[in-house]
C-alpha positions in Angstrom: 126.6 102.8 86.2 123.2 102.5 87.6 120.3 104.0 85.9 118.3 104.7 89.0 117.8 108.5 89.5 116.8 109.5 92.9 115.0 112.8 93.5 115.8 116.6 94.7 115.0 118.7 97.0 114.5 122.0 95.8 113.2 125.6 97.6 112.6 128.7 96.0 114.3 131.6 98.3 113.3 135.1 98.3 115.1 136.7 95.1 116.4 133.3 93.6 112.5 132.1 92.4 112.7 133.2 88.9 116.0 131.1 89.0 114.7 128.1 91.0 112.2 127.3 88.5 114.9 127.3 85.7 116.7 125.2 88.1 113.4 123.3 87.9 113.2 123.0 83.9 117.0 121.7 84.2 115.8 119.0 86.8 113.3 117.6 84.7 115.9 117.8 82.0 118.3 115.7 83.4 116.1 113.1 83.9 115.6 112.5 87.9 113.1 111.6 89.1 111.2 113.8 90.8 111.5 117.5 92.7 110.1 117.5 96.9 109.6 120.9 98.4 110.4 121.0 102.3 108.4 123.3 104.3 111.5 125.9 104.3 109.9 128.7 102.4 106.4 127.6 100.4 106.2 124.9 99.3 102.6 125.0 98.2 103.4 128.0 96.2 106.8 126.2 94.5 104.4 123.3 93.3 101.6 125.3 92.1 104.5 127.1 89.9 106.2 123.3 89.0 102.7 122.3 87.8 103.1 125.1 84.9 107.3 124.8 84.2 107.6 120.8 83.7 105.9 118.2 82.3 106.6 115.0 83.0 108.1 114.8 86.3 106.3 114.0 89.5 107.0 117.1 92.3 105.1 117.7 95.5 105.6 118.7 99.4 107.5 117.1 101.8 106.6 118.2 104.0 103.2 121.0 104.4 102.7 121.2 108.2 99.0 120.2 108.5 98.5 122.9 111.2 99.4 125.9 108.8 96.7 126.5 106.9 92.7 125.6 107.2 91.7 121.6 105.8 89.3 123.3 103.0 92.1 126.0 101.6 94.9 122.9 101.6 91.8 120.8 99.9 91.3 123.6 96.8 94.7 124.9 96.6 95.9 121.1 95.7 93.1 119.9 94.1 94.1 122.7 91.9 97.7 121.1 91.6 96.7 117.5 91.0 94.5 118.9 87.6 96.6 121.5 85.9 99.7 118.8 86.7 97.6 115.6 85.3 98.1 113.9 88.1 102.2 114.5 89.1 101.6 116.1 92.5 102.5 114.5 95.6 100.6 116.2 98.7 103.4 115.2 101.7 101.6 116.6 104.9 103.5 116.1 108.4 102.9 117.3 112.2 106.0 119.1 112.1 108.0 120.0 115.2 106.7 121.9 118.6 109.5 124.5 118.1 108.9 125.2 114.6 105.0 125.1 115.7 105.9 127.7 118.3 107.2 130.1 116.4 104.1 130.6 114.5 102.3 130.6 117.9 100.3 127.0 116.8 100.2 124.2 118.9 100.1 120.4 117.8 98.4 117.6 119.4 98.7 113.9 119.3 100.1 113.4 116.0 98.5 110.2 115.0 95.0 111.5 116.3 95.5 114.4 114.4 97.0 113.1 111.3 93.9 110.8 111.2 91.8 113.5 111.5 93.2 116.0 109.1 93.2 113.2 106.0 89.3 112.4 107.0 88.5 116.2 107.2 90.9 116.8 103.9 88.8 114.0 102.0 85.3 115.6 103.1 85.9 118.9 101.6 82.6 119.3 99.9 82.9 120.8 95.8 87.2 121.0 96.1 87.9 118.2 93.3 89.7 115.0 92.7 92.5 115.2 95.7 96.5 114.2 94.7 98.2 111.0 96.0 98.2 111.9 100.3 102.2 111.0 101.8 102.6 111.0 105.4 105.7 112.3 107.0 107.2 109.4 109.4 109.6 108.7 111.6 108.8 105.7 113.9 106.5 102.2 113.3 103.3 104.1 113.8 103.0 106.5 111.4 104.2 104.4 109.0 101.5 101.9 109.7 99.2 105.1 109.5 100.6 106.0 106.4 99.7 102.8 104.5 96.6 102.4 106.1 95.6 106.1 104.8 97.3 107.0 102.4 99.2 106.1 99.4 103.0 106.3 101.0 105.0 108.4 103.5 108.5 109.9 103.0 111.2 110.3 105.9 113.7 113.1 106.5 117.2 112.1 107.9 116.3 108.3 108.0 119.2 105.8 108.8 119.8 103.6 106.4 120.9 100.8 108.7 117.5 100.9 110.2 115.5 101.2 107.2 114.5 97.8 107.1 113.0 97.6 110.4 111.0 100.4 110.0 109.7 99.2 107.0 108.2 96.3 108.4 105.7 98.1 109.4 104.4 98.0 106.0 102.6 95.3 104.7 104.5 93.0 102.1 101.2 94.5 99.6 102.4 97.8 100.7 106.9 96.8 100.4 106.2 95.2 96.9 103.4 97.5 95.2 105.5 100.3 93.0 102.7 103.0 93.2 103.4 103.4 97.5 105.7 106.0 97.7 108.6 105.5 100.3 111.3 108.4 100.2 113.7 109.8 102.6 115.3 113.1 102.6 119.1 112.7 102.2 121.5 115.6 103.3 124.3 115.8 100.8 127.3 117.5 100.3 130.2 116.4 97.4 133.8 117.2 97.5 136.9 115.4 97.8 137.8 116.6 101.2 135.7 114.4 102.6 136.2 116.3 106.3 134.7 119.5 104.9 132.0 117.9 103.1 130.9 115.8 107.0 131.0 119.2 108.6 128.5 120.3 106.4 126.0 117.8 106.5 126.7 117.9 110.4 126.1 121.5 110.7 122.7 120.7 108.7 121.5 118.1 111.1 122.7 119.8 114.1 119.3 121.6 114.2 117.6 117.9 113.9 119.7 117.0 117.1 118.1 119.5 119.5 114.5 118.1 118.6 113.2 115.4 121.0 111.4 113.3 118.5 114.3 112.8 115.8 117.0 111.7 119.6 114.1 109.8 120.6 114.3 108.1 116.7 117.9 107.8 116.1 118.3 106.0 119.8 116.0 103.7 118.5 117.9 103.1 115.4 121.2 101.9 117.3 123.0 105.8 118.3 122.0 106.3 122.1 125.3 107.3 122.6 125.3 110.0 120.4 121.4 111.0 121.0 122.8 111.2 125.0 125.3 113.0 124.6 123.7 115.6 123.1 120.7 115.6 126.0 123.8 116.4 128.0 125.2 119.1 126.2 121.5 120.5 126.3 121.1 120.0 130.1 123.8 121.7 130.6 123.4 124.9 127.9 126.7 123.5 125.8 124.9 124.0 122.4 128.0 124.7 121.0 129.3 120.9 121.8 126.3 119.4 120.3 127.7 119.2 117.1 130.9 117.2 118.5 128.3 114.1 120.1 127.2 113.6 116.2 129.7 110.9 115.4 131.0 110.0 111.8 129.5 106.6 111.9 125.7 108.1 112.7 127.0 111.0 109.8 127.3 107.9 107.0 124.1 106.2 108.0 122.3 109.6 107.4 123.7 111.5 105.2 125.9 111.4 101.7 129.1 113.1 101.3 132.5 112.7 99.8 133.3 112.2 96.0 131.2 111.7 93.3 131.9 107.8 93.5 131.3 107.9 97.2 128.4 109.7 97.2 126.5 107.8 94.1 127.3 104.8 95.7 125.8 105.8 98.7 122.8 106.5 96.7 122.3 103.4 95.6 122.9 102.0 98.6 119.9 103.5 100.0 117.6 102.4 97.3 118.8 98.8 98.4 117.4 99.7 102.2 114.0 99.7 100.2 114.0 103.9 99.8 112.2 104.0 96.4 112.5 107.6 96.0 116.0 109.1 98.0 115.4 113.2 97.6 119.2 114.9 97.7 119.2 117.5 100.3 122.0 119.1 98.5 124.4 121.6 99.9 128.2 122.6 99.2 131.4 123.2 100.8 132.2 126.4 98.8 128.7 127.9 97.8 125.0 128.6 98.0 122.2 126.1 96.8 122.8 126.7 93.4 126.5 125.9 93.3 125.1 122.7 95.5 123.2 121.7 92.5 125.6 122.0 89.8 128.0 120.0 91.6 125.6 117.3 92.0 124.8 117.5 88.5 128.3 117.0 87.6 128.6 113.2 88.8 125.8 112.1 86.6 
């Protein structure tokens, strides 16, 4: 059996945070390799408390929206993390979505322009302090140029595996082959041997992904127009409740892991071979909350 551990996704919810950093302890424990905070909840927060619980294992964001909070307070408040963790802290920073945005009442704006931007304003911060390792939500061929020109890696969410290699050319083969660029995707996953239940789980998750222009726009690129279309049309013509019905099983395998413990570890691997250096388990269950998600996926290791 294969020795390389991916990562986990992990967020602390409102009366399970005492618990979540146990969960954390456990984590580091077991040996993977690393715990990424999505901006569900905060994120900032959960690392700040990671910093004190473990002690070996890299953690960090993925993703902080860079429009939440001003350039100087994300400057101190990780600076902060990268010295009391000695250097484990990952700072993942991403545009984010224009109907997340919207509910907070921001607005984005070109996201290359801005993502620029914020890393030049980030690394002027006069007095903040030695700055973590910078990772650069992406998506498409131009962010993850951006990403290796600067900053030290990028990490996607939902990637498709098939497609992984073509997206990663637009890295440099410096960038491919050198071990200190980060390269992770967040991996929805669900174990159980009713393989049906555990698909409708992971498609229920990334039914939410489907309504958002940017990831169609992505996953038509990466050989699904069908499926992307299908959806527009269920939008087009207020069918939400059909969207979940264009996400076929063959776009479900290239972006997310479920079945059995074999199936799923397998799967794993497989996307280490598409050049994913760090895959971070999304995980969820078919008969519990995230907790029971995590023991199960304990249980095949």
């Amino acid at each position: 059996m294969s020795t390389r551990m991916p990562a986990l996704s992990l967020v602390a919810l409102p009366g399970r945070r005492k618990a979540t950093l146990e969960l954390a302890k456990d984590i580091e424990k077991r040996g993977f390799s690393g715990i990424y905070c999505p901006s569900l909840s905060d994120g900032m927060a959960l690392c700040e408390a990671l910093a004190l619980v473990t002690h070996e294992l890299r953690f960090g964001t993925s993703i902080a929206p860079i429009y939440t909070r001003h350039t100087v307070d994300f400057a101190q408040t990780v600076s902060f993390i990268h010295e009391i963790s000695n250097g484990r802290f990952d700072f993942g920073v991403g545009v984010s979505h224009a109907p997340a945005l919207s509910r907070l009442g921001l607005t984005g704006g070109q996201p290359l322009a801005d993502m620029r931007k914020f890393v030049s304003d980030l690394r002027a911060v006069p007095r903040a302090g030695e700055l973590p390792r910078l990772v650069l939500a992406a998506l498409r061929p131009k962010m993850v140029a951006l990403a290796e020109e600067i900053a030290g890696g990028l990490v996607f969410a939902n990637g498709v595996r098939s497609h992984m290699g073509l997206s990663l050319q637009a890295l440099s083969p410096q960038a491919r082959a050198d071990p200190n660029f980060f390269i992770g995707n967040m991996i929805p996953t669900c174990i159980s041997e009713d393989r049906e239940a555990a698909k409708n789980v992971n498609r229920r998750t990334l039914t939410s992904y489907a309504l958002l222009p940017n990831y169609r726009q992505y996953w038509k690129e990466s050989g699904y127009p069908e499926e992307m279309t299908a959806v527009e049309n269920c939008l087009a013509e207020n069918r939400l409740d059909d969207v979940p019905k264009c996400l076929s099983d063959r776009w479900l395998a290239d972006t997310t892991l479920f079945g059995t413990a074999t199936e799923v570890r397998d799967g794993i691997e497989a996307w280490f071979d598409a050049g994913i250096r760090c895959p971070i388990i999304v995980p969820s269950s078919v008969v519990g909350n995230q907790m029971t998600a995590f023991a199960e996926f304990f249980a095949i290791w």
